[in-house]
MIDOSE-1310 file (N, C-alpha, C; in nm, 2 decimals, decimal comma, always signed):
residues 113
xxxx	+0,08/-0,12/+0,00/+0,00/+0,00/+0,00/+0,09/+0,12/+0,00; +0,03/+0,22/-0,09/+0,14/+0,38/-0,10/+0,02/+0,47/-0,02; +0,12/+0,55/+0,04/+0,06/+0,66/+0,11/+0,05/+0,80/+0,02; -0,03/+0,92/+0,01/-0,03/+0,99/-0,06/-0,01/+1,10/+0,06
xxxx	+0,02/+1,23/+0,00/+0,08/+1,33/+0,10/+0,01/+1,44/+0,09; -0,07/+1,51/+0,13/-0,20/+1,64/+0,12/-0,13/+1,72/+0,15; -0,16/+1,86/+0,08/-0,16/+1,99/+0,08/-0,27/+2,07/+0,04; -0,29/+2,12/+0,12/-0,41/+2,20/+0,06/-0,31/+2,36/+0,05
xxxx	-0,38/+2,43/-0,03/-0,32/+2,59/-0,02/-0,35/+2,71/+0,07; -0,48/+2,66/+0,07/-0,50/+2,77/+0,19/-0,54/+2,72/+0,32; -0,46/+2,67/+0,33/-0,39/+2,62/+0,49/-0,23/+2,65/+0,45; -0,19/+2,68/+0,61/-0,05/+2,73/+0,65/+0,04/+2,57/+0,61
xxxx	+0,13/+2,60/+0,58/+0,23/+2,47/+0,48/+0,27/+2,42/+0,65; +0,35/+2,32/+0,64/+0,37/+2,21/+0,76/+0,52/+2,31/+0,81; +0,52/+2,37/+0,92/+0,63/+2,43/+0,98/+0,72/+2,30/+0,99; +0,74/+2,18/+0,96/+0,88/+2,13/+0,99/+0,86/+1,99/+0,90
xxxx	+0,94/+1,91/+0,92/+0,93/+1,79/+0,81/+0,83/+1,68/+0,83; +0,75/+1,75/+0,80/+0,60/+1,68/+0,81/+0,51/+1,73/+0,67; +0,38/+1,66/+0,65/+0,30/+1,64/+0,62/+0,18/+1,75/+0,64; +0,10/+1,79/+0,60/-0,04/+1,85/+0,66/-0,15/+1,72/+0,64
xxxx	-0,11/+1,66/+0,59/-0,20/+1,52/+0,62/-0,14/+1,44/+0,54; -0,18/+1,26/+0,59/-0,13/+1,18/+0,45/-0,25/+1,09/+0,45; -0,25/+1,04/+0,35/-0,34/+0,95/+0,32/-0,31/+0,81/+0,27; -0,40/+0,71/+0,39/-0,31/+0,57/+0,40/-0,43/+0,51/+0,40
xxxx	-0,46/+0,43/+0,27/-0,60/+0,37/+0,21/-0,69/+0,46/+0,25; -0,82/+0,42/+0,31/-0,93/+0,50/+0,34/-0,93/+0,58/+0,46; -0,77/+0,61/+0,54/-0,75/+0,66/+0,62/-0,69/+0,83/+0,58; -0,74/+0,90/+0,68/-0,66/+1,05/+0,66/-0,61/+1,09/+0,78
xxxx	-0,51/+1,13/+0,79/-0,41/+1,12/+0,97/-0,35/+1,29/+0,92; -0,41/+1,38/+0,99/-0,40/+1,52/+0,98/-0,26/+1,55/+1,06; -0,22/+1,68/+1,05/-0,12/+1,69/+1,09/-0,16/+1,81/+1,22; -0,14/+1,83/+1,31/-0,19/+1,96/+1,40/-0,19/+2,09/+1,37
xxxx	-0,26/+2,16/+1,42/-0,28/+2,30/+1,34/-0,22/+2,39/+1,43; -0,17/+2,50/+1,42/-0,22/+2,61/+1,51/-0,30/+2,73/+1,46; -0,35/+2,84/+1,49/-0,44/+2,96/+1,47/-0,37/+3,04/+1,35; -0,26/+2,98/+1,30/-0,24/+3,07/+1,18/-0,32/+3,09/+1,03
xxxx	-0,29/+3,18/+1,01/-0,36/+3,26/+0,88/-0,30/+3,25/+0,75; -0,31/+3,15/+0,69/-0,21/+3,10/+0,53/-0,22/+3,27/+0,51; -0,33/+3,35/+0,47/-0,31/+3,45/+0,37/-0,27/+3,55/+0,43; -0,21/+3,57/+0,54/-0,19/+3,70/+0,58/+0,00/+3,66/+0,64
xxxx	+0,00/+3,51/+0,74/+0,10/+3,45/+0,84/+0,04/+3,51/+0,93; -0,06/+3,53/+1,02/-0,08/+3,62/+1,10/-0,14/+3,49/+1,23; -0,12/+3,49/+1,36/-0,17/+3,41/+1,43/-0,26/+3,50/+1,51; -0,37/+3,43/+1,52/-0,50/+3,53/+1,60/-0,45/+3,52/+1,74
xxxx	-0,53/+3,64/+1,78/-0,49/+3,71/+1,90/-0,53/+3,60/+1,99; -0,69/+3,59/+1,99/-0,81/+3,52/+2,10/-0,79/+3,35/+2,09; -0,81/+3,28/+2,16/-0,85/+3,14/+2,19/-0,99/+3,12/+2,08; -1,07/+3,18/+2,08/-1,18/+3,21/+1,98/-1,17/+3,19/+1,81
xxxx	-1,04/+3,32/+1,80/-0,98/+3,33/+1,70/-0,92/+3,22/+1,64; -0,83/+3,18/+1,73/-0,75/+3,09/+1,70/-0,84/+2,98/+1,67; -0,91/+2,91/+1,78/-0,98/+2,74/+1,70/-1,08/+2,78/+1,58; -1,12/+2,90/+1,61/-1,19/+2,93/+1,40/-1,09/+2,90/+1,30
xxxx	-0,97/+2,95/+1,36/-0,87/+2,93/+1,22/-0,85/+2,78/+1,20; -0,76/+2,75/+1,32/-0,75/+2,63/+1,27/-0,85/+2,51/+1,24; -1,01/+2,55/+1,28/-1,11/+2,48/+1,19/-1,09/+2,50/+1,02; -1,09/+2,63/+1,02/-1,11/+2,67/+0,89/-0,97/+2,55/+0,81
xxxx	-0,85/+2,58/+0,87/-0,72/+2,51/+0,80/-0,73/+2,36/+0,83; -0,78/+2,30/+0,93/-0,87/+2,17/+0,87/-0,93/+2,13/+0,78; -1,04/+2,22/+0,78/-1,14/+2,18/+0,67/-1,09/+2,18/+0,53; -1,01/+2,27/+0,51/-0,91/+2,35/+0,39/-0,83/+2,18/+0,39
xxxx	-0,78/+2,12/+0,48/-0,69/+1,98/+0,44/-0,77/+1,89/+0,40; -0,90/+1,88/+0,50/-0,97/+1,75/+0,46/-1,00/+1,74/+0,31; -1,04/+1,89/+0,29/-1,11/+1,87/+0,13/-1,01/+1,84/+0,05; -0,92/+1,88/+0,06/-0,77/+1,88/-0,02/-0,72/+1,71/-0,01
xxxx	-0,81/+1,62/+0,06/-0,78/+1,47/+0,08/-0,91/+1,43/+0,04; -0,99/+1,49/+0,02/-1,11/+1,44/-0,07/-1,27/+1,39/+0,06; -1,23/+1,47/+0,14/-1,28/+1,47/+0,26/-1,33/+1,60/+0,34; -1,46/+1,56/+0,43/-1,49/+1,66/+0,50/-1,47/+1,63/+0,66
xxxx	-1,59/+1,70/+0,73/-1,60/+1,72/+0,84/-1,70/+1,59/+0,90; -1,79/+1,54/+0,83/-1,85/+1,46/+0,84/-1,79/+1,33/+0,83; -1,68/+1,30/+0,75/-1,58/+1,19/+0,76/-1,53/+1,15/+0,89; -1,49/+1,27/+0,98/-1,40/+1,25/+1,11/-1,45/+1,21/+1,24
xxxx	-1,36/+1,09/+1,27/-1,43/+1,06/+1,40/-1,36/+1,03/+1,52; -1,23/+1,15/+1,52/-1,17/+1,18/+1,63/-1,11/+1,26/+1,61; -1,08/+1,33/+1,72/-1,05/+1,46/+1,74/-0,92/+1,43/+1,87; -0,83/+1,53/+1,86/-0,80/+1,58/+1,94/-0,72/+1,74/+1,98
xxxx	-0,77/+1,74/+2,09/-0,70/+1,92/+2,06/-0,64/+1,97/+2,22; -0,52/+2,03/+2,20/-0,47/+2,07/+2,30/-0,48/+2,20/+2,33; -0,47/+2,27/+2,43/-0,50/+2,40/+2,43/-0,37/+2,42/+2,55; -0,32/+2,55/+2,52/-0,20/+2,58/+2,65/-0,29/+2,62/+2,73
xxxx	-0,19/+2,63/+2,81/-0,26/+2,70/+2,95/-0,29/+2,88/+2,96; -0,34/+2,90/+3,00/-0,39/+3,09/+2,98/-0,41/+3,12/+3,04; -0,36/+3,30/+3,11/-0,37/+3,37/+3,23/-0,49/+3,37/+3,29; -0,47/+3,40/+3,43/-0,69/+3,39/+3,45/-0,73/+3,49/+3,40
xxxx	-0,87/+3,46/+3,39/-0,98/+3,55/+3,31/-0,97/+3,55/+3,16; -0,90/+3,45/+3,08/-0,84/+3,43/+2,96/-0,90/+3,31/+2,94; -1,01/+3,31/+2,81/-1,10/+3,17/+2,71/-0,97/+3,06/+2,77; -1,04/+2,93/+2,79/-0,92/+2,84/+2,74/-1,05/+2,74/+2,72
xxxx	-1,04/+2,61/+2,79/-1,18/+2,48/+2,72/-1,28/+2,50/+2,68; -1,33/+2,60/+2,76/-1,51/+2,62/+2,67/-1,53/+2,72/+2,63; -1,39/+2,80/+2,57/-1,42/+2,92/+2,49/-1,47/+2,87/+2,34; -1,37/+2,69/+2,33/-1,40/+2,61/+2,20/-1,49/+2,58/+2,18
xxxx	-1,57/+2,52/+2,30/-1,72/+2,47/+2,22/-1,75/+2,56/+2,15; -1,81/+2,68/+2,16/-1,89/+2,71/+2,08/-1,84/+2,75/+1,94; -1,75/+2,78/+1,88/-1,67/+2,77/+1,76/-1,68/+2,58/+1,71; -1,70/+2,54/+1,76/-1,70/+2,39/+1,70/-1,84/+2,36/+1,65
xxxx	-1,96/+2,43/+1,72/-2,06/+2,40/+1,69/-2,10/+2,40/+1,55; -2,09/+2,50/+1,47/-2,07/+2,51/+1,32/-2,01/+2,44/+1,27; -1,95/+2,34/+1,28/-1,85/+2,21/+1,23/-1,94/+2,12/+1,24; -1,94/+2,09/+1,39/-2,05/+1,97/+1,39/-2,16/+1,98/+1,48
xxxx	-2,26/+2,03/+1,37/-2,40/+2,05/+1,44/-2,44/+1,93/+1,46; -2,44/+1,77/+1,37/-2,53/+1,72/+1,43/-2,40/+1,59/+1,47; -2,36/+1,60/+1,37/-2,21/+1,46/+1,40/-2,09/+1,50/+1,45; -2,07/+1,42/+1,54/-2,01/+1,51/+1,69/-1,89/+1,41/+1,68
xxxx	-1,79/+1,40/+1,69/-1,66/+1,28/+1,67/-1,63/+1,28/+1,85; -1,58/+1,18/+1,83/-1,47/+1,18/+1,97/-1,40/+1,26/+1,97; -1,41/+1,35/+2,08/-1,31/+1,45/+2,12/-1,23/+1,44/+2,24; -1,07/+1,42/+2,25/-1,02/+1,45/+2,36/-0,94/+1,62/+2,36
xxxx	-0,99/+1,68/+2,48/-0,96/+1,82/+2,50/-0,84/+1,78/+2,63; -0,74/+1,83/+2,62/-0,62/+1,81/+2,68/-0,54/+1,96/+2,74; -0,56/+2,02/+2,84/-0,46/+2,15/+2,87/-0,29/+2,12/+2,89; -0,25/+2,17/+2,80/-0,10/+2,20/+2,81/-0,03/+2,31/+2,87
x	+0,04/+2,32/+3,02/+0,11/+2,44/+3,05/+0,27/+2,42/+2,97
């Protein structure tokens, strides 16, 4: 079996020798995102900002693998740690909701200091 190697364009290219996704038979194994902005380089300010983008630069890969959102059936996402009074776990939900209104994947949410 050959693996095939995704790029989409407008998603930010793989900062190091990696992939933005590969594709291994009827598998797609994404590469991590962060909040940046292919068309600008710009990384959003907000926790908000940020998981819009990197939904948006997901979605931008899956299609680019012949796939959506409705395909995926795990998730995982780490978020750093953030000063108090600063979004961090459930600033996400509601940015995800527009992804998956009705098909909801396994999600592990994980804080990273």
């Amino acid at each position: 079996m050959s693996n095939m190697t995704v790029t989409a364009s407008t998603a930010p290219g793989a900062l190091g020798p990696y992939s933005q996704a590969v594709v291994a038979g009827d598998w797609v194994f994404t590469a991590g995102q962060i909040g940046l902005d292919a068309s600008d380089e710009t990384l959003k300010e907000t926790i908000e900002g940020q998981t819009l983008q990197v939904l948006e630069n997901l979605t931008a890969v899956l299609a680019a693998a012949g796939g959506g959102w409705r395909d995926v059936v795990k998730t995982t996402v780490y978020l750093w740690r953030r000063p108090a009074g600063v979004g961090g776990m459930s600033s996400k939900r509601p940015c995800t909701l527009p992804i998956w209104p009705t098909l909801k994947p396994s999600t592990r949410s994980t804080p990273k200091s």
